[in-house]
C-alpha positions in Angstrom: -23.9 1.6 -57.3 -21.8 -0.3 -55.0 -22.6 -0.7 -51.6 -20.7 1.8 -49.8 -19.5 3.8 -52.5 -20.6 7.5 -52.9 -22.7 9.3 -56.1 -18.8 10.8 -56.5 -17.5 7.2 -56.9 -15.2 7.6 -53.4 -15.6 5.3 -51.3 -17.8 6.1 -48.4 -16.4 6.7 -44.8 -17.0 3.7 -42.5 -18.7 4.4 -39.2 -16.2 4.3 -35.9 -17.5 2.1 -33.1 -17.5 4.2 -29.9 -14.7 2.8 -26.8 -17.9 2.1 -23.8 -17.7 4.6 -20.6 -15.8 3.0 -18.0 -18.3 1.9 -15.4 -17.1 2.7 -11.7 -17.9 -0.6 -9.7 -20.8 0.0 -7.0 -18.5 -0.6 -3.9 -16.0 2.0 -5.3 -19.3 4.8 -5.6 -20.1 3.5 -2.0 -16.3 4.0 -0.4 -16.2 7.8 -1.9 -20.0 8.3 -1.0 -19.1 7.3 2.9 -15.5 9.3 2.8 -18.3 12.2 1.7 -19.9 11.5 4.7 -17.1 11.4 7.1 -16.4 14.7 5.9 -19.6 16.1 5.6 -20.7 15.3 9.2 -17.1 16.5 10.5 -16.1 13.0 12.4 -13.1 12.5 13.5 -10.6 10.0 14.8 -12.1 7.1 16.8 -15.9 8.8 16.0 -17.5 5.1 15.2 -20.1 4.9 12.1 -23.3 3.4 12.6 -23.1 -0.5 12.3 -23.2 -2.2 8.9 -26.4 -3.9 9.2 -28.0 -0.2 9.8 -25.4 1.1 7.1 -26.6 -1.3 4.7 -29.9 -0.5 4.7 -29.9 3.4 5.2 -27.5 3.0 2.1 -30.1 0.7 0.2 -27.1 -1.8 -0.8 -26.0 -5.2 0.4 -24.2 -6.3 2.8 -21.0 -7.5 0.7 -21.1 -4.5 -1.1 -21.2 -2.4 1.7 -18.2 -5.0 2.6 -16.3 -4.1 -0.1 -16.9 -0.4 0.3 -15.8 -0.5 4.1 -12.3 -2.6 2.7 -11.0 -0.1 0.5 -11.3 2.4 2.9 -9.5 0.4 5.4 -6.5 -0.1 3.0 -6.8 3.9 1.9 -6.4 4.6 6.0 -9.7 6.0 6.2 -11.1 3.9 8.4 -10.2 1.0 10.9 -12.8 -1.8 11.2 -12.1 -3.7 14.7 -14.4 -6.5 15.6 -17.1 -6.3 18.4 -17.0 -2.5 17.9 -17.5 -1.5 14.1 -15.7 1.2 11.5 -13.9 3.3 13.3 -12.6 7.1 11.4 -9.1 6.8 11.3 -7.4 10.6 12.1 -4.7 10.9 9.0 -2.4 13.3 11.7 -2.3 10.4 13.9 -0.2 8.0 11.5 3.7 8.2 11.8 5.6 9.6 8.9 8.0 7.6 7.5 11.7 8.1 8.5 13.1 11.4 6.0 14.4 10.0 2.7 13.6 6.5 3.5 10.4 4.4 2.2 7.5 2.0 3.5 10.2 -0.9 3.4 12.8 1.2 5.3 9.7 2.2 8.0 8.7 -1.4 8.3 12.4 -2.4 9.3 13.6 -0.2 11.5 10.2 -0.9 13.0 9.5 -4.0 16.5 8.6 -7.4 15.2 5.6 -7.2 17.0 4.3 -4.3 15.8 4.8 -6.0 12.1 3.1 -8.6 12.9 -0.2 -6.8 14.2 0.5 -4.5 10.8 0.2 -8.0 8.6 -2.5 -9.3 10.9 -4.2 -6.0 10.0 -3.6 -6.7 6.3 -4.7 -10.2 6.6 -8.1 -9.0 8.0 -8.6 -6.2 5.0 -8.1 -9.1 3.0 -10.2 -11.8 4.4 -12.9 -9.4 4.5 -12.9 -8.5 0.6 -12.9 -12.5 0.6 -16.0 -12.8 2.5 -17.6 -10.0 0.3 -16.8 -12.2 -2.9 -20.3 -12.2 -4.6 -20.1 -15.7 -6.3 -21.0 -17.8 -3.2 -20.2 -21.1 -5.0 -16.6 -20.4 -6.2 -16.3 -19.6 -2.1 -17.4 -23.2 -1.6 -15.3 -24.5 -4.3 -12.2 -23.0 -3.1 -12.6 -23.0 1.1 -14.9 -26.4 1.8 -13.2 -28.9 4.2 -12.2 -32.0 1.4 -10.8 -34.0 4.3 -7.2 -32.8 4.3 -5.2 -31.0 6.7 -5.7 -27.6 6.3 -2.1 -25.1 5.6 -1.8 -21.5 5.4 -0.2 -21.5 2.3 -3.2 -23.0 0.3 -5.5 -21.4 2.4 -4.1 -18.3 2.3 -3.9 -18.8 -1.9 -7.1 -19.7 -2.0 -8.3 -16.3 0.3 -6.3 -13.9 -1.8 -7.9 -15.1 -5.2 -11.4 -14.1 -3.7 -10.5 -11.2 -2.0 -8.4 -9.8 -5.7 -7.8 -7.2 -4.1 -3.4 -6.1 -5.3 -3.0 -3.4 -2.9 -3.4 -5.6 0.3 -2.2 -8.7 -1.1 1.1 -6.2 -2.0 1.3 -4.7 1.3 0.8 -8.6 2.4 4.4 -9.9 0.2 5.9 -7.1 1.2 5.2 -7.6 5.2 5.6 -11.4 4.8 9.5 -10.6 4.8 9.4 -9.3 8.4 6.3 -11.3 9.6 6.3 -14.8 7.7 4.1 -17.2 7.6 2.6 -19.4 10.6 4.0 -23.0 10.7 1.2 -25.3 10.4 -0.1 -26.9 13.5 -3.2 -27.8 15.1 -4.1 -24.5 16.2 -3.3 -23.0 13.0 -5.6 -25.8 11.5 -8.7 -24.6 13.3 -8.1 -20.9 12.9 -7.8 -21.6 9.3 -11.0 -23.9 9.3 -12.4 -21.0 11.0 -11.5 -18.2 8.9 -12.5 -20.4 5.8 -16.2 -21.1 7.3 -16.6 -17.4 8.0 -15.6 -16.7 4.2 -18.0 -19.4 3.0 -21.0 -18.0 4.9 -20.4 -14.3 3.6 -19.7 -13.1 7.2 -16.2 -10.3 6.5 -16.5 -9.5 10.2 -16.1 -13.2 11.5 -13.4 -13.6 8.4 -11.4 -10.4 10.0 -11.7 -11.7 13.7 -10.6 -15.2 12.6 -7.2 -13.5 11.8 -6.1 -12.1 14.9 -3.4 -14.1 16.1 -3.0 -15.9 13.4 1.0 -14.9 13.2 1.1 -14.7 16.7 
């Protein structure tokens, strides 16, 4: 008898490969275990949660995951991460509404320059901290090392973005860019660049964040 033919001469049915479970990643567990935690323990705007080093290891993950885990909440508004002081709960009540029948866009330009420039700065951060938390250490060297050449944001800032991949931030980022542009390149700029790229290269998302304040400014 054939192969795959029945005693009834039909032929036989074939068996259906099974579509794999979608596996959550690690850091996206760890963002919704910590939003548990906010909740569970009641905190509230400006209650600070313990530092990431202690985080970490109460946690039993690493430090970029943790990382990772602390940068989504940041873009979801659950938390704010300032440097020198640590995650801070975010109060939801406390965020203004935007303007009735109008959007993010029409909020961000009825809205100071310098307040969208510290909103960018703040986006800039989120992202250089997914950067930093970018778990293949070598593809950080390859795309951050000093080669020689005057650094410029807009390479730079190409460069941060792959390794952060993160689309919400680096959305919020285009769409901020059109009230806040880009620095023009200068010496300053230069350093803070070199400085944000050595943080990124070392792993260190607090050092990346802080090495974007007044970078627009």
């Amino acid at each position: 008898m054939a192969s795959g033919t029945s005693a009834s001469g039909r032929q036989a049915p074939q068996p259906r490969s099974v579509a794999p479970l979608r596996r959550e990643r690690l850091y996206e567990s760890l963002a919704a275990h910590i939003s548990d935690f906010i909740e569970a323990q009641g905190l509230v705007g400006g209650d600070r949660l313990p530092p990431e080093r202690q985080l970490a290891a109460e946690l039993g993950v690493s430090r970029a995951t943790l990382s990772r885990a602390l940068a989504a909440l940041e873009t979801r508004g659950r938390i704010e991460v300032r440097h020198g002081v640590g995650a801070l709960v975010r109060d939801p009540a406390a965020d203004r509404p935007a303007p009735a029948g109008g959007g993010i866009e029409e909020q961000v330009a009825a809205s100071a320059p310098s307040e969208v420039v510290a909103a960018r700065e703040a986006v800039l951060a989120g992202i250089a901290r997914a950067a930093a938390a970018n778990p293949q250490g070598s593809l950080r060297v390859a795309m951050l090392a000093d080669d020689g050449r005057p650094r410029t944001f807009e390479h730079t800032w190409r460069c941060v973005r792959r390794l952060a991949g993160v689309g919400l931030l680096a959305d919020l980022d285009d769409m901020l860019s059109a009230s806040a542009p880009d620095p023009t390149d200068s010496t300053r700029i230069e350093s803070q660049l070199g400085a944000l790229a050595e943080a990124i290269i070392h792993g260190d998302a607090s050092a990346a964040a802080s090495a974007c304040s007044g970078l627009l400014g």
